[in-house]
C-alpha positions in Angstrom: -3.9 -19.3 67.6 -0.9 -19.9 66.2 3.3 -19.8 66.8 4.9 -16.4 65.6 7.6 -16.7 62.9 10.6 -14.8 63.8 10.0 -11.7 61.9 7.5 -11.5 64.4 9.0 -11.7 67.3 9.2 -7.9 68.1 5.2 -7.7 68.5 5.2 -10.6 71.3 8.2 -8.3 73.0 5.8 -4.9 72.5 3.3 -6.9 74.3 5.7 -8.5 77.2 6.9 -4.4 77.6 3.9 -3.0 78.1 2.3 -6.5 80.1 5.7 -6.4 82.8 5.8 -2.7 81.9 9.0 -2.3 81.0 11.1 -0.8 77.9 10.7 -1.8 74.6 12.6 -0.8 71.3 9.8 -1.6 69.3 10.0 0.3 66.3 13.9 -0.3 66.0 12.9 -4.0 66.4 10.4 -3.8 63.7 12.7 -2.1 61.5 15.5 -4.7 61.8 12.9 -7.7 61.8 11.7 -6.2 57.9 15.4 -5.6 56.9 16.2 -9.1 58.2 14.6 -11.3 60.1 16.4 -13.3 63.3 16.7 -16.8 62.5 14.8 -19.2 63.7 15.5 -21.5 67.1 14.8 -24.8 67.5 15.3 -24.1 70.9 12.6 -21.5 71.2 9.6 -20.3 70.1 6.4 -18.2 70.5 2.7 -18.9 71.1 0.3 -15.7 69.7 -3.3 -15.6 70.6 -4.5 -12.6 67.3 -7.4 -11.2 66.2 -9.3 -12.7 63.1 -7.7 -10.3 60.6 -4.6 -10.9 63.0 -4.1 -6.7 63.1 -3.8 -7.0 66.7 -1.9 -9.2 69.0 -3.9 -10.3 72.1 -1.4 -12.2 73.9 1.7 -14.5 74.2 4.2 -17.1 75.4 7.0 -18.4 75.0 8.4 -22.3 75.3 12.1 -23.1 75.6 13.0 -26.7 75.0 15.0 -28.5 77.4 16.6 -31.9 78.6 16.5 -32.4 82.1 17.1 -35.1 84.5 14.0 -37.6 85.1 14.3 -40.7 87.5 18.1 -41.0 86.1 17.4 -40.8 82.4 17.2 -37.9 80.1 13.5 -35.9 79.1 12.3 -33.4 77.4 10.8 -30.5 79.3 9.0 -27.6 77.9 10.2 -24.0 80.1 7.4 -21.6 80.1 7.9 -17.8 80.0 6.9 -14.5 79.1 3.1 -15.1 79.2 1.8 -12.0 78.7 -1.7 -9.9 77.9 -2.0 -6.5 76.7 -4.3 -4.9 79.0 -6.7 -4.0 76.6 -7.5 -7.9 76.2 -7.3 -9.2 79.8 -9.6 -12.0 80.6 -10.2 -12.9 77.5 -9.0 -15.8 76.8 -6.2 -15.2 75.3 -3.7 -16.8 77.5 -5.7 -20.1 78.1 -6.0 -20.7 74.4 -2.2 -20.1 73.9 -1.6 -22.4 76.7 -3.7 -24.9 75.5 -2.0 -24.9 72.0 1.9 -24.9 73.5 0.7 -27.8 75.5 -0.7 -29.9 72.8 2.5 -29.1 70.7 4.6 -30.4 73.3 2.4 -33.7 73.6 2.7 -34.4 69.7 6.8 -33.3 69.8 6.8 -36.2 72.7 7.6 -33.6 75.7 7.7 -35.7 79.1 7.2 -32.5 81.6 7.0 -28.8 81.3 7.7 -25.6 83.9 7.5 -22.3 84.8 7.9 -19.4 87.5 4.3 -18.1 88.2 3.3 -14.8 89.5 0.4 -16.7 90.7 0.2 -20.5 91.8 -3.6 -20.4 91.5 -3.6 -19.1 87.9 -1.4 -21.7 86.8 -3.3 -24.6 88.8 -6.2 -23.6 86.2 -3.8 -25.0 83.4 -2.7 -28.1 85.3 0.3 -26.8 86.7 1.5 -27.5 90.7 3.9 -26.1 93.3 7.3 -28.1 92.9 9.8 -28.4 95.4 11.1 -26.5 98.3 13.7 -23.9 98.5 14.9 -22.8 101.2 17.4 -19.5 101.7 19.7 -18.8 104.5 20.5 -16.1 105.6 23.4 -16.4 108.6 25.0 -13.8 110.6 28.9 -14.3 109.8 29.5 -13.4 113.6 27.6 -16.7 114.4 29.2 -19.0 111.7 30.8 -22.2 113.4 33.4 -23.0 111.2 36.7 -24.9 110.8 39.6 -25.0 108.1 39.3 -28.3 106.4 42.0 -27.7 104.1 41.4 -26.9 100.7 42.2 -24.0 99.1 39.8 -21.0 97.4 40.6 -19.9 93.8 38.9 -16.9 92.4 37.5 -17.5 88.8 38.2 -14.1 86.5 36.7 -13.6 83.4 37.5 -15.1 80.4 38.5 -17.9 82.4 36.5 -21.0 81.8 33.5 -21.9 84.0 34.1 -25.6 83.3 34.6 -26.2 86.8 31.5 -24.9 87.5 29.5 -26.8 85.1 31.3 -30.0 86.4 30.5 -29.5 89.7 27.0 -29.0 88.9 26.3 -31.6 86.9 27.7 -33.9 89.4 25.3 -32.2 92.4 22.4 -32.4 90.6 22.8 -35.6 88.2 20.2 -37.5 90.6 17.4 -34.6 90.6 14.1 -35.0 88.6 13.7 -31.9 86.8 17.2 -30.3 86.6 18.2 -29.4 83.1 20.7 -31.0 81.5 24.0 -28.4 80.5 25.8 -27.8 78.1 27.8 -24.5 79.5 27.0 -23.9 83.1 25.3 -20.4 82.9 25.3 -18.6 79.2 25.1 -15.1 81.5 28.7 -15.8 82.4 30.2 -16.0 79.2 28.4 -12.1 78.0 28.7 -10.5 81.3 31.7 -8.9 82.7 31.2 -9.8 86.2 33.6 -7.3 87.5 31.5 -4.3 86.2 28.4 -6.0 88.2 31.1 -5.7 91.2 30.0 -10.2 91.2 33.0 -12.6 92.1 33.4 -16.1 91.7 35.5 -17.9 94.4 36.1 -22.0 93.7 37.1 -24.3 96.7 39.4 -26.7 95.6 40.7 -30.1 97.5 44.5 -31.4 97.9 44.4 -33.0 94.9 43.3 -29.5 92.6 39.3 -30.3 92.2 36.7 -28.2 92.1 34.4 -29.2 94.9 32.4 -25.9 95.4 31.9 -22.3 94.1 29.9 -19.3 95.1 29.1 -16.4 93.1 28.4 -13.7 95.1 27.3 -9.7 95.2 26.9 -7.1 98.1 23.5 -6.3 98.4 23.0 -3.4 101.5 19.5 -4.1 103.2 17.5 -2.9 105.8 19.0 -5.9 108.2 22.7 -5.4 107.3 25.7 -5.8 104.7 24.7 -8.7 102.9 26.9 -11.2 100.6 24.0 -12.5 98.2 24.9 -16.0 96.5 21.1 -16.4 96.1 19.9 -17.1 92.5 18.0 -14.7 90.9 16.3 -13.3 87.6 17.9 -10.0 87.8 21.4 -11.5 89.3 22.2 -15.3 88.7 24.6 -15.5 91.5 24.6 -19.2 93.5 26.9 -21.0 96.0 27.3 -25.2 95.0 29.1 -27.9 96.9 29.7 -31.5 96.4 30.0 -32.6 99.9 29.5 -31.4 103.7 33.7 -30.3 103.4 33.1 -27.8 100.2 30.5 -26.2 102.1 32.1 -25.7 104.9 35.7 -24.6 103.2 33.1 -22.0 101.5 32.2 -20.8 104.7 35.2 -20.9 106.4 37.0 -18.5 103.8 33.6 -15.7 104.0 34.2 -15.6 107.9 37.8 -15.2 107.3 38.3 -13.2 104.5 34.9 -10.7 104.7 33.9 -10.0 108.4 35.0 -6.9 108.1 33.2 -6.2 105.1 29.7 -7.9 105.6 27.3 -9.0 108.4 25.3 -11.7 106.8 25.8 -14.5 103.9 22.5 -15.5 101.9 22.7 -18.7 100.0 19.7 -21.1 98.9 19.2 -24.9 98.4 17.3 -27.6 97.4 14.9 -28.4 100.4 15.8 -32.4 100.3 19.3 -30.6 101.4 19.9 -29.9 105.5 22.2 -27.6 105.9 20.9 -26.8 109.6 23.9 -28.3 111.6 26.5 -26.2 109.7 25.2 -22.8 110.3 26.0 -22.1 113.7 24.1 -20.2 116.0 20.6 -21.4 114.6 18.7 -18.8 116.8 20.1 -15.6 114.8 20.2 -17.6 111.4 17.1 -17.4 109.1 15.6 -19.9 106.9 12.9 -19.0 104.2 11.3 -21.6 102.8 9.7 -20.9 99.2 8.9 -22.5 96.1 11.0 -23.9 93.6 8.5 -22.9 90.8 5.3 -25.4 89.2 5.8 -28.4 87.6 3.1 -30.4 85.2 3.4 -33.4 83.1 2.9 -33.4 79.9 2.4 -36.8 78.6 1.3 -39.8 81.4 2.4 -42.8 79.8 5.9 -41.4 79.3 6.6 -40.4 83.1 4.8 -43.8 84.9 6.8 -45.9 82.1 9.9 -44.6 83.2 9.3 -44.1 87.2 11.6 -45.5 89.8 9.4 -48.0 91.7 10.0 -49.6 95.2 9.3 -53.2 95.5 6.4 -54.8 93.1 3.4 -54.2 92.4 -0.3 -53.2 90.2 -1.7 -49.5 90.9 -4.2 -48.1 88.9 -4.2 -44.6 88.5 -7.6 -42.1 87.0 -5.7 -38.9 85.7 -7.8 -36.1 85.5 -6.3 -33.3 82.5 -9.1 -30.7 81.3 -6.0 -29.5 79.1 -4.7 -32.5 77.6 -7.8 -35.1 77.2 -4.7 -37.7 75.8 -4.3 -38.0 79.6 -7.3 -38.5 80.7 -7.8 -42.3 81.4 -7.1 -45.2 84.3 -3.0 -46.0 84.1 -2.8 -49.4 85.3 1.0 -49.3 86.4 2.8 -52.7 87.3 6.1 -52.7 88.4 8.7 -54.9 89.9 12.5 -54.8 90.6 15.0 -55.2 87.4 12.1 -55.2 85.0 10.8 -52.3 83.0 7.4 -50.8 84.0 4.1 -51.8 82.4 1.8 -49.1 81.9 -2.0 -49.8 80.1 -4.9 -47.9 79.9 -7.5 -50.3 81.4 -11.4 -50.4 82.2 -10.8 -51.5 85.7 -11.7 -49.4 88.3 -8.9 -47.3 89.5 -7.4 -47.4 93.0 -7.0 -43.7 93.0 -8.8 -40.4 91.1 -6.4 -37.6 90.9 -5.9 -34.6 88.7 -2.7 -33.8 86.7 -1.4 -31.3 89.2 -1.3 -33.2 92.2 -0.9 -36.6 89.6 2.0 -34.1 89.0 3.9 -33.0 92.1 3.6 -36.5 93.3 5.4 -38.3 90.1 8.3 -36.0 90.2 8.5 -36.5 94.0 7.8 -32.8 95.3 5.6 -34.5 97.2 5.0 -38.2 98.8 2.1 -40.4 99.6 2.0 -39.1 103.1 1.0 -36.2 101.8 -2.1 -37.0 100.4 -4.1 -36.9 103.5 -3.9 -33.3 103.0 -4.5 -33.2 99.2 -8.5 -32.9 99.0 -8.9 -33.5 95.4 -7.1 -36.9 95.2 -9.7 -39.5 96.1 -8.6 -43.3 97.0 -10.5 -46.0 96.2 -8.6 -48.9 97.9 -7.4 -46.8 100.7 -4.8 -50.5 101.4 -3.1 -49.4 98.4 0.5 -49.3 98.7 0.6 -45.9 96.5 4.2 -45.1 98.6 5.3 -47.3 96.4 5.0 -45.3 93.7 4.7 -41.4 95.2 7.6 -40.7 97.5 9.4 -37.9 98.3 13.3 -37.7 95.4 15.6 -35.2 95.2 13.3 -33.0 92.7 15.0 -29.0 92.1 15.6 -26.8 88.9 18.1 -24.3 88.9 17.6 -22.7 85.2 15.7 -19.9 85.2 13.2 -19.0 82.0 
């Protein structure tokens, strides 16, 4: 187990072609990697998992470093991606191991939190990963739309113009989420991309006095159940639709009614599920609402996250974490708390109030989910069931929009 130098980097991308079968320019990568190698990131890097005479590459990863947004103060979060097995080597351990080195890396270089988009949630759990927030997409019949002109106008964005508005307005929307990564640019797709080739526009509602309040990036996307304007955000097209407030949203939808009922039958958009958008639909009986997953989430380091928590009232809990993957974490947290003051936080040989592992330890510290939940959280087992753990786990604005 070890990280791959850059001149290496063309065998983890064989093994991500062939694992996601997709295309790979392997030998021209080779070539160019023994002519001259990339440099390296400090950014990014790769996790291999090799044989003994390290011939053949089992498996890989890769961790982009990040600073995101956690209980109003800045942390380090390690993205997950490209995990990958050639077939060949499935089940083997390959992945675990890598896993289990990219995690310990991120607990020496004093990572808080790390992420990452599974194709399965139980796979992950095996690592210490859990479900994160909801998401919930929209998808509303134009026809139906109730809306109003709030005044405003709409400006579209061309390229080579900047996308600083965009990146103000979301920094402002999602300043107060745990998890969000913290931009520099708002989307680095924007500035390669001609968006006009990808037939993708960019509309800005602006307010009387000339800010940026909202934008929507949109495409047409022609489905089974109509003419669709897609502002959803995906891996293949990063589109997205933002607003500050309830009147950004609703000049947003105001100008798609006006200016593309000819054109389209539906609007798709998604948001944060801590975000009701239900009363500005309009007819709710022909709108649809998905609800999914905004990813897994897992902390990475114990101490780091309680010391920094956002607390309600005062109080002592002690907390057992359970982490097969990082033992560092395994210990009682005796948390104490109280307003204006920073939190205490001591490993202790008291008996704890509450026994939980690091996923649902997890979801519940970044506030995906809230002590009323753990009623229906079997492997969290409470001691001093008088415990005022709502206190500590409830429900925050918790969302990340950076895909990896």
């Amino acid at each position: 187990m070890r990280k791959l130098a850059p001149a290496e980097y063309y065998r983890a991308h064989l093994v991500q072609a062939v694992a996601f079968e997709g295309n790979s320019e392997y030998q021209k990568e080779k070539e160019e990697a023994e002519k001259q190698p990339p440099a390296a990131d400090k950014d990014n890097w790769m996790w291999g998992a090799f044989s003994e005479d390290e011939t053949a590459l089992y498996g890989c990863m890769s961790i982009r470093r990040y600073r995101c947004n956690f209980e109003g103060r800045e942390a380090l979060m390690g993205g997950v991606g490209g995990v990958s097995t050639l077939p060949q080597y499935r089940r083997s351990g390959a992945i675990r191991a890598c896993i289990g080195a990219a995690l310990q890396d991120m607990y020496e270089k004093e990572f808080s939190l790390s992420f990452l988009y599974p194709f399965s949630t139980q796979y992950y759990r095996k690592f210490g990963y859990e479900v994160g927030a909801e998401n919930r997409v929209w998808t509303v019949p134009l026809q139906d739309m109730k809306t109003m002109d709030v005044g405003g106008r709409i400006e579209q964005l061309l390229p080579g113009e900047s996308t600083q508005p965009l990146l103000e307005i979301y920094r402002q929307f999602y300043k107060d989420y745990n998890l969000a990564a913290v931009r520099e640019i708002y989307e680095e797709e924007l500035e390669k991309t001609n968006l006009l080739n990808q037939q993708r526009y960019i509309y800005l509602w602006k307010d009387e006095t000339g800010a940026a309040r909202g934008f929507m990036i949109c495409r047409k996307q022609r489905e089974a159940e109509g003419v669709i304007m897609d502002c959803t955000n995906g891996f293949a097209l990063r589109n997205g639709l933002l607003f500050l407030d309830v009147r950004a949203l609703q000049g947003l939808l105001y100008f798609v009614k006006q200016a593309f009922s000819a054109d389209y039958e539906k609007i798709r958009f998604s948001v944060p599920g801590s975000l009701s958008v239900t009363s500005l639909v309009g007819e709710n009986n022909t709108a649809k609402c998905q609800v999914l997953f905004n990813g897994m989430a897992r902390v990475v380091r114990v101490e780091d996250v309680l010391s920094v928590c956002r607390c309600r009232g005062s109080g002592t809990v002690r907390i057992r974490v359970l982490d097969e993957m990082l033992p560092q974490n395994n210990a009682v947290w005796e948390l104490t708390f109280a307003p204006g003051r920073e939190n205490r936080v001591e490993k202790t040989e008291a008996a704890a109030d509450v026994t939980m592992p690091i996923n649902e330890f997890s979801a519940l510290i970044c506030g995906a989910r809230g002590a009323e939940d753990i009623p229906w959280m079997p492997r969290i087992k409470l001691h001093t069931p008088q415990d005022p753990l709502e206190q500590v786990f409830y429900r925050k604005k918790c969302y990340i929009m950076d895909l990896f």
